[in-house]
ROKEPA-326756 format. One record per residue (C-alpha): x, y, z. Coordinates in steps of 0.5 Angstrom, whole numbers, padded with zeros to 4 digits, always signed. Layout:
XYZ...
# end
This chain:
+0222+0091+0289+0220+0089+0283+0213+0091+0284+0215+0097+0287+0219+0099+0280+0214+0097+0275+0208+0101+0278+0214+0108+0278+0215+0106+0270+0207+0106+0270+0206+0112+0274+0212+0116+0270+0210+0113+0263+0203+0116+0265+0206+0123+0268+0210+0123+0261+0202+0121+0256+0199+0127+0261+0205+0131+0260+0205+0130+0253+0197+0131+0252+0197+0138+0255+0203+0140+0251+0200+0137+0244+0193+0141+0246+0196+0147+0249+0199+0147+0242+0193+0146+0237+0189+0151+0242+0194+0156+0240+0195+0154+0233+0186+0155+0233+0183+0161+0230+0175+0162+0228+0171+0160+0222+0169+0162+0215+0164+0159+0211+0160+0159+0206+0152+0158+0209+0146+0158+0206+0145+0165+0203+0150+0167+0207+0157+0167+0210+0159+0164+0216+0164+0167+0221+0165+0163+0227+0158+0160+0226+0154+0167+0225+0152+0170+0219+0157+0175+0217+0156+0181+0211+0163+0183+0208+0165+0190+0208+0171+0190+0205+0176+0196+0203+0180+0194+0197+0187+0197+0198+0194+0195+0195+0200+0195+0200+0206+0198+0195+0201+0204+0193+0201+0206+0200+0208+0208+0204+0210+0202+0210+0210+0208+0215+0204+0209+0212+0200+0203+0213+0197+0204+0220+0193+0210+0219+0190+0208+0212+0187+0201+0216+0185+0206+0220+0182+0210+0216+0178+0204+0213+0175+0201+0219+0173+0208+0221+0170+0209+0214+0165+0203+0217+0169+0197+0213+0170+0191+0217+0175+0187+0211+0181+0189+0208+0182+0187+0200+0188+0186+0197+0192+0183+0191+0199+0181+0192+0204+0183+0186+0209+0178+0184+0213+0182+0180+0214+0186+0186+0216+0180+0190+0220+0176+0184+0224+0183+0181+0229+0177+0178+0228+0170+0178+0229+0166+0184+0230+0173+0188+0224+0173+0192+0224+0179+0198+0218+0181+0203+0222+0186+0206+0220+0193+0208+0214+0196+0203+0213+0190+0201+0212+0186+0208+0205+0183+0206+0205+0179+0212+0206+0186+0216+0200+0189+0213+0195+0183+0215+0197+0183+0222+0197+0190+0223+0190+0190+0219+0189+0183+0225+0191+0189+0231+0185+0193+0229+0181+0189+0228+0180+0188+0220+0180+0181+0217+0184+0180+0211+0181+0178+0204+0188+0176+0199+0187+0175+0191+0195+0173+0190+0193+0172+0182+0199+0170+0178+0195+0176+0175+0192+0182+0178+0191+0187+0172+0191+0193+0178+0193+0198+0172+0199+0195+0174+0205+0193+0170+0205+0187+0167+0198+0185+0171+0203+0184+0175+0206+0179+0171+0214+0178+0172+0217+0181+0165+0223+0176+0166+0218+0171+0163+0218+0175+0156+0225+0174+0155+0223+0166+0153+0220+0168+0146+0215+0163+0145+0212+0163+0153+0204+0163+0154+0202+0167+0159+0196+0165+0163+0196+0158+0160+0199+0151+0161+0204+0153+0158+0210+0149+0163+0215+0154+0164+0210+0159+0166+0205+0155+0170+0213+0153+0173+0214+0159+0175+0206+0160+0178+0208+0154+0183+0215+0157+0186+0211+0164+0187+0205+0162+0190+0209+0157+0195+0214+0163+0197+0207+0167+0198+0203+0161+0201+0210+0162+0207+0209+0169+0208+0201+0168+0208+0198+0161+0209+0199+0162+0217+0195+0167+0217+0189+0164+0215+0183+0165+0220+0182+0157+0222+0191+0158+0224+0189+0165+0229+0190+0170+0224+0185+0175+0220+0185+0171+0212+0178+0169+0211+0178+0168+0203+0183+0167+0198+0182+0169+0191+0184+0164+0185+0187+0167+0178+0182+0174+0177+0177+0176+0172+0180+0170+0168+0173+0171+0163+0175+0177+0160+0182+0173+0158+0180+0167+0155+0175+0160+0156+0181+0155+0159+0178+0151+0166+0183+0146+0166+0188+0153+0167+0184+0156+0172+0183+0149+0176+0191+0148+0176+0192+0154+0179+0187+0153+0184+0191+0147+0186+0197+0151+0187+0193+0156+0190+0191+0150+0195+0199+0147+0194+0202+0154+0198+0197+0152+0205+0191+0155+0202+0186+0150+0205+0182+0152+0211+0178+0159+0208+0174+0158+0202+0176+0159+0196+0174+0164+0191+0174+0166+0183+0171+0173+0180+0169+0175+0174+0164+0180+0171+0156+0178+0170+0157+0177+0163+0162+0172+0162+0163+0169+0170+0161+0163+0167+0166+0161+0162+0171+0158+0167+0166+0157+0174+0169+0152+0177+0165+0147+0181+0167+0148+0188+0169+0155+0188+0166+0160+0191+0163+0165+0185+0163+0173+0185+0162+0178+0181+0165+0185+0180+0161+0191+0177+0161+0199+0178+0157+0205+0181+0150+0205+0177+0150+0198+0175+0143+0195+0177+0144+0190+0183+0139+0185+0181+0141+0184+0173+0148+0184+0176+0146+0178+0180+0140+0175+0176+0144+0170+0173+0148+0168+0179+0142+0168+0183+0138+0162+0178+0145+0158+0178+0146+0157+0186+0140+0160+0189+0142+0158+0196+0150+0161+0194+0153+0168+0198+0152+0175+0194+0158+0178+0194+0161+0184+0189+0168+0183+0190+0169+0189+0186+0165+0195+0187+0168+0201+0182+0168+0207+0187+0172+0211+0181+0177+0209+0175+0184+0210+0173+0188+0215+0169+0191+0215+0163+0197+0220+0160+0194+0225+0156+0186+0224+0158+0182+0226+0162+0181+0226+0170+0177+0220+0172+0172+0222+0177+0165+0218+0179+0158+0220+0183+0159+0220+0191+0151+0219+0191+0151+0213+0186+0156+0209+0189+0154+0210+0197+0146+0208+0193+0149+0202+0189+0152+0199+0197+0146+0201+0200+0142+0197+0195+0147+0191+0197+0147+0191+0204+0139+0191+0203+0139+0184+0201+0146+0182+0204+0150+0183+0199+0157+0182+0201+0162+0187+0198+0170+0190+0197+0169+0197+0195+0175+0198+0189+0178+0203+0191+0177+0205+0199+0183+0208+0198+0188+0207+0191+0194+0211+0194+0200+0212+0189+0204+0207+0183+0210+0209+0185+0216+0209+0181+0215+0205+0174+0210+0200+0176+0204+0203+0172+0200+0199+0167+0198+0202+0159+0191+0198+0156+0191+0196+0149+0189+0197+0144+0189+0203+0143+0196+0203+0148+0195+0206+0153+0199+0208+0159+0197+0208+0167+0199+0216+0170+0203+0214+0178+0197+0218+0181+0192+0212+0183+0187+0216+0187+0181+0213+0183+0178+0219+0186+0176+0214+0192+0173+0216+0198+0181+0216+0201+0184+0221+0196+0191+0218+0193+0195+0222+0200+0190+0219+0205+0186+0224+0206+0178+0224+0208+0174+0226+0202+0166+0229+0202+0165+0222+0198+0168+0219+0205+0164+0221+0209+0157+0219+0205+0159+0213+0206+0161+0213+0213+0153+0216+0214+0151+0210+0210+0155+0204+0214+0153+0207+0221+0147+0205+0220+0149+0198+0218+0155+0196+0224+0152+0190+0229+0148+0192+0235+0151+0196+0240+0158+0198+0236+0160+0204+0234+0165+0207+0229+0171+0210+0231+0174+0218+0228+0178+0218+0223+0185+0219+0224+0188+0225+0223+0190+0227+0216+0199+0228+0216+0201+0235+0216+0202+0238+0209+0208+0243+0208+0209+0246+0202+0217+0246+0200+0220+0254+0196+0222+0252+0188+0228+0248+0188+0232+0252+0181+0240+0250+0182+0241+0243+0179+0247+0240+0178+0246+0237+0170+0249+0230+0167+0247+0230+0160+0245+0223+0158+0248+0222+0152+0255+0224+0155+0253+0220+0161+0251+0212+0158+0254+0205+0160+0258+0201+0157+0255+0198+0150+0253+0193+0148+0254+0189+0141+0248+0186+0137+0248+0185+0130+0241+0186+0129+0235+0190+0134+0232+0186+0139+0228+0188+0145+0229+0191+0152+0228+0184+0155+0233+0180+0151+0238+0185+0154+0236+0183+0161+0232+0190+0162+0226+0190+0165+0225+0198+0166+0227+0204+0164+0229+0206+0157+0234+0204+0152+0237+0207+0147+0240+0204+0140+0245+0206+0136+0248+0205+0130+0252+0208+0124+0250+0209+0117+0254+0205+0113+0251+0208+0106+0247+0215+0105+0240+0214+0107+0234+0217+0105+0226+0217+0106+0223+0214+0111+0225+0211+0117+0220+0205+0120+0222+0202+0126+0218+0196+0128+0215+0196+0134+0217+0203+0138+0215+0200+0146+0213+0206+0148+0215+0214+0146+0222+0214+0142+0226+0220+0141+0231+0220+0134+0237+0224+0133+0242+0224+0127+0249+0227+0130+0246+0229+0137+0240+0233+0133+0232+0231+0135+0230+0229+0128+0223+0227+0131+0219+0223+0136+0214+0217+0135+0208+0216+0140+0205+0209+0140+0199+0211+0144+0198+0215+0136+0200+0209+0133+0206+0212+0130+0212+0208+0128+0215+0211+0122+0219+0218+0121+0220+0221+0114+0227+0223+0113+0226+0231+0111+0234+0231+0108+0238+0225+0106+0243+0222+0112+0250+0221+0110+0254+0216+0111+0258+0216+0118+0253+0219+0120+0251+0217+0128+0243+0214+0129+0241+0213+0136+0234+0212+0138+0233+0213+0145+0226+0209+0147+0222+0209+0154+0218+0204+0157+0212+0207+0159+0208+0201+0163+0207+0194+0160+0200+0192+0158+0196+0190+0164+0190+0187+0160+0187+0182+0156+0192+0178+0151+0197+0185+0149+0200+0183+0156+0205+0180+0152+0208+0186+0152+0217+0186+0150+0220+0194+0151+0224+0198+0147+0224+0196+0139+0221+0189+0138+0223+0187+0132+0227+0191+0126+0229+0198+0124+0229+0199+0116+0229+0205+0112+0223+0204+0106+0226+0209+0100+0221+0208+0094+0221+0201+0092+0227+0200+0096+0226+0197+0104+0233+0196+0108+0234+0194+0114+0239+0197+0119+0244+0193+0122+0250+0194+0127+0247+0196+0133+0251+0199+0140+0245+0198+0146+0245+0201+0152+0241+0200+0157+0238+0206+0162+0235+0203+0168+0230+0207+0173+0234+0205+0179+0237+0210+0183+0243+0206+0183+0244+0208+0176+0241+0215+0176+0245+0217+0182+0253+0215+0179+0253+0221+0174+0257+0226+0172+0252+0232+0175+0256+0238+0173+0253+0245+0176+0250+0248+0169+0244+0250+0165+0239+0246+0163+0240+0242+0157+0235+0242+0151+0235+0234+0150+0236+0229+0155+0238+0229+0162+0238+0228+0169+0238+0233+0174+0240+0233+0181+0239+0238+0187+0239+0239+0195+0233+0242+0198+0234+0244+0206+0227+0243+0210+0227+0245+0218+0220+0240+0218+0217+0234+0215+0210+0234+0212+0207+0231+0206+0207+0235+0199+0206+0234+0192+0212+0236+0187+0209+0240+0182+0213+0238+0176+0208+0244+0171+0215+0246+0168+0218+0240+0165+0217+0235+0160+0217+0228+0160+0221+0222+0165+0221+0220+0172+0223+0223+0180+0227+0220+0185+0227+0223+0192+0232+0220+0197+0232+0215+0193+0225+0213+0193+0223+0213+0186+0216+0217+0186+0214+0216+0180+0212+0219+0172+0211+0226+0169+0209+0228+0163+0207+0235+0161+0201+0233+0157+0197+0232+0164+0192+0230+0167+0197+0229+0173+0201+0234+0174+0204+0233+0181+0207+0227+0185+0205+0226+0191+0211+0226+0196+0210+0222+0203+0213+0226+0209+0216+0219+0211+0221+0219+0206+0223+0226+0207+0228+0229+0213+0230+0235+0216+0236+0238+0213+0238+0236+0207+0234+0232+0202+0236+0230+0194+0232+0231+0189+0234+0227+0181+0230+0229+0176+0231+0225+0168+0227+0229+0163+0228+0226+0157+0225+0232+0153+0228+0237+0157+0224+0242+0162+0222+0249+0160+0224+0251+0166+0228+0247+0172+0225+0248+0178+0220+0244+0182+0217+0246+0188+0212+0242+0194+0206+0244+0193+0200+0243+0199+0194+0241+0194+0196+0235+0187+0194+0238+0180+0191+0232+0176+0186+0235+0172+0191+0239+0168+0190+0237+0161+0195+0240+0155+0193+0235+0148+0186+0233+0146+0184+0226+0149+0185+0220+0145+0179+0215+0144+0179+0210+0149+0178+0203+0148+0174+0202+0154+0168+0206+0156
# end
């Protein structure tokens, strides 16, 4: 009987083990995707040489129900990757309160890339540039005064450490070892054209790995000219450069360095940005598809930025600097998928390209169909809720200090003060961050542009004592580029009056905060009345009997920002080259639609109408030079 127990304990103790082995492989089989390597000249998926296509395309500058089609799109065009940054301070709005939800579901966008096919290229930074604000930087780390921005500095690097694990939870799993689509990882960006620190780039490699990134290979990129300044030893090396460039010089260098290393362009500039108040940026079709043809000649793998660019929504425009600079909300970079989705003539050069370079016996699908567009009647009847009569409660601070030391991040802010003495001369304020306004009383006495370098304002008459100053400024965008992106809003440090010999500084100030929220726009004493020659905001119903996508032609009014059903669409200001918003037809409905307009000048006509083609090469006042070719 004995016997007979001990062979039943070893036969079920054998069933257990097999049991459990089946379990534990069952388990590793799903857990196990393919394979991205480097090879000898040659990248390596699943074992077999493999050129990356890649369309570089940002997830918050396309609509959530939009996203589908636009990957489409791209795989359509002939790409096989899609390239895409991830924006920290769209994630991390306030310290600690991390949200990937909605249009910001960067999980989401990968898989539905994975559904179609499209393998995944992430470049998490910390900083992105993007000609988004801040470089994507959070602005809540300018509220420590002495922080050091893409360096050691510990509060900074602390910061980088709980971002990138909270992106490692959302996008570690999905690397391709693990059966998603992530095949490389991006570390820091173009960190050459910020500074020589290879201790600070390898930290953050290490974070990069820390947060799960350890299955695909790991790259840095930078431009031919200073990739090597911060090369470290086990990344991958790649480098960025635009239509025209000449292949073999941009890669002359890297080639001589690592002789038997993948070529890749991880930025291929199909276009280029644009600026308020400069003109509309395009660049030659047949130049760029020349320059991919060239590269895929010799195998060159590449990420074309932009495939598509999309819209910066809301206020999450960048500036350069000097001279300051500030990004328009229409991203199309003239790509070959314009800003609303739709296929261009530089498309289609492309795709005839790329069909000559598919793998054997594939073929491309069609493009899917553009959304329907619809124009939409003028909106004229407003509700009218003047700023000045609709402020928050005040702040106190003796002395000027900026924006971010009073726990704002956007928006505008106004500062006000009472004269407690006659005062005449000129008025210095240091440092206007970006566009204010002057009023003595409620009367415009001036306004100050940073973009011409304008800080101060003669008094053409003296201000009596008791007299009301506000000064009302508006954050445009933060710098994104180079060391400027230590960049605090509002006025950054004092305000005085220079009279002769005589400079006085202003103190006793009452600070009111404007944020860009439509939580805040939207509870105001919006009154039926005229438009009002200052600042104000407007709201007015629209009816639709159908959705479609428009763009708002804002022609006729001055300068500020629109939010429609809540979503806010983005800047305007007359001086162009944008002159309309593109309105995804998602975010619309049928019947009644809201529409809140600030404008911080005042419009010469309120009115605004959808229109079915943008205009973003209107352009009202001469170009500024720009210190970037």
């Amino acid at each position: 009987m004995n016997i007979m127990n001990k062979l039943l304990r070893k036969l079920s103790l054998g069933v257990v083990c097999l049991l459990m082995t089946a379990f534990i492989c069952s388990c590793q089989s799903a857990q196990t995707g393919g394979t991205f390597e480097v090879g000898k000249n040659t990248f390596l998926l699943n074992g077999k040489p493999f050129v990356v296509k890649a369309a570089e395309v940002h997830y918050p500058r396309i609509p959530e129900p939009y996203w589908e089609q636009r990957i489409l799109s791209c795989k359509a065009l002939g790409m096989n990757t899609l390239c895409l940054y991830v924006f920290w301070n769209l994630h991390e709005q306030q310290p600690g309160k991390f949200d990937f939800s909605g249009n910001k579901d960067i999980a989401k966008f990968c898989r539905l890339a994975q559904k179609h096919g499209m393998y995944v290229i992430v470049r998490p930074g910390p900083y992105v540039c993007a000609e988004w604000e801040m470089g994507g930087l959070p602005w809540w780390l300018l509220k420590k005064d002495d922080v050091q921005l893409r360096t050691l500095d510990p509060y900074y690097m602390e910061r980088v450490d709980i971002f990138m694990n909270e992106v490692g939870k959302q996008l570690a799993d999905l690397q391709i070892s693990r059966g998603g689509n992530i095949i490389m990882v991006q570390v820091e960006n173009e960190y050459g054209s910020y500074g020589i620190d290879k201790p600070y780039v390898s930290a953050i490699r290490d974070l990069v790995k820390k947060a799960g990134f350890t299955d695909v290979p790991l790259f840095q990129c930078d431009w031919s000219s200073n990739f090597t300044n911060n090369a470290l030893d086990d990344l991958l090396w790649t480098v960025n450069f635009g239509t025209g460039a000449n292949i073999d010089e941009q890669f002359k260098k890297l080639k001589s360095l690592r002789p038997e290393t993948p070529m890749m362009c991880s930025e291929f500039w199909s276009g280029w940005f644009d600026h308020w108040g400069r003109k509309h940026e395009t660049r030659d079709a047949a130049t760029m598809v020349s320059g991919i043809k060239d590269m895929l000649d010799r195998n060159i793998s590449f990420s074309l930025y932009m495939t598509h660019g999309g819209t910066t929504f809301g206020w999450w425009g960048g500036a350069n600097n000097p001279a300051y600079s500030a990004m328009c909300s229409s991203y199309d970079y003239d790509a070959p998928i314009s800003e609303a989705g739709w296929t261009t003539p530089k498309y289609f050069q492309l795709r005839d390209l790329l069909k000559q370079y598919l793998p054997e016996g594939e073929t491309l699908p069609e493009p899917p169909a553009q959304y329907p567009v619809i124009s939409v009647p003028a909106i004229t009847e407003w509700e009218v809720a003047p700023l000045f009569d609709n402020l928050p409660q005040a702040k106190q601070s003796e002395d000027i200090k900026p924006m971010e030391q009073f726990d704002q991040g956007w928006g505008s802010i106004l500062y006000r003060t009472t004269l407690k003495e006659d005062v005449k001369g000129i008025l210095h304020i240091d440092e206007v961050h970006d566009w204010a306004q002057v009023f003595a009383d409620g009367k415009l006495l001036g306004r100050l542009d940073r973009r011409r370098g304008e800080f101060t304002l003669p008094l053409k008459e003296t201000l009596k004592k008791g007299t009301r100053l506000d000064i009302l400024v508006e954050a445009m965008g933060r710098v994104n580029f180079d060391k400027s992106i230590h960049d605090r809003k509002g006025i950054t440090n004092k305000v005085e009056v220079i009279s002769g010999e005589q400079v006085k500084e202003l103190k006793g100030w009452e600070v009111y905060n404007l944020p860009p929220f439509y939580e805040f726009v939207s509870q105001k004493n919006y009154q039926a009345g005229k438009p009002v020659d200052g600042p104000a905001y407007y709201k007015a119903t629209f009816r639709l009997d159908k959705i479609g996508d428009t763009f708002l032609d804002m022609q006729t009014w001055g300068k500020g920002m629109v939010w429609v059903n809540g979503h806010a669409m983005g800047r305007f200001w007359e001086i162009g080259p944008q002159q309309t918003l593109y309105m995804p037809g998602c975010w619309l409905k049928e019947g009644d639609n809201e529409i809140i307009v600030l404008d911080l000048k005042g419009p010469a006509e309120a009115k605004v109408a959808g229109v079915e083609k943008p205009i973003l090469d209107m352009l009202r006042e001469k170009a500024p030079e720009t210190h970037r070719k």
